[in-house]
KEZALO-699392 format. One line per 8 residues: for each residue x, y negated, z negated of C-alpha. Coordinates in steps of 0.02 Angstrom, whole numbers, plus 50000, padded with zeros to 5 digits. Each point is the difference from the previous one (the first is absolute). Last residue first. Layout:
<pts>
X Y Z  ...
</pts>
This chain:
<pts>
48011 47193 39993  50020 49818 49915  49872 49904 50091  49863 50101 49919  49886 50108 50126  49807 49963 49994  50038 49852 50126  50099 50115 50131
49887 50137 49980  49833 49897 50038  50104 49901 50146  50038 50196 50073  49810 50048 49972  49951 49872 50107  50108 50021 50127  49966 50191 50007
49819 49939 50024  50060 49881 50130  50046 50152 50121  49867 50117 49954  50070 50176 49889  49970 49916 49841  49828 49966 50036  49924 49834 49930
49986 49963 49833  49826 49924 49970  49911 49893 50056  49837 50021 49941  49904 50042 50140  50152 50134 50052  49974 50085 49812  49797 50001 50007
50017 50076 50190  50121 50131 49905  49895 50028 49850  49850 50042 50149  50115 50128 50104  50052 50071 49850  49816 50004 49931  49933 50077 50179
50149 50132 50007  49952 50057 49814  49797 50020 50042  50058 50075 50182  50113 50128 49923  49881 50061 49852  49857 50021 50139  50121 50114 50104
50034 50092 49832  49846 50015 49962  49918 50058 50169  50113 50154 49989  49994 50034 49821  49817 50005 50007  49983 50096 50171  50125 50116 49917
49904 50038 49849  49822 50020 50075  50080 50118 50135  50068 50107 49851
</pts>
């Protein structure tokens, strides 16, 4: 029973640190590219607003 929980213990804490370093790595990748920025920052809404405005026909 020790065995078991030790296992499922150290697992899970290993599972969380391999999927927190790949977010944290795609998310480096995203910034380096330029990518969209955060809708919540002041120019990101900005951006996203332009974005909108050109993806949106004239007549709606």
């Amino acid at each position: 029973m020790d065995i078991a929980l030790g296992f499922l213990t150290f697992g899970t804490i290993g599972f969380v640190m391999v999927f927190a370093y790949l977010g944290a790595r795609a998310t480096e990748e995203r910034r380096r590219e330029g990518g969209p920025k955060s809708a919540l920052s002041r120019d990101g809404a900005a951006e996203r607003l332009a974005a909108a405005r050109i993806d949106t026909p004239a007549g709606k």
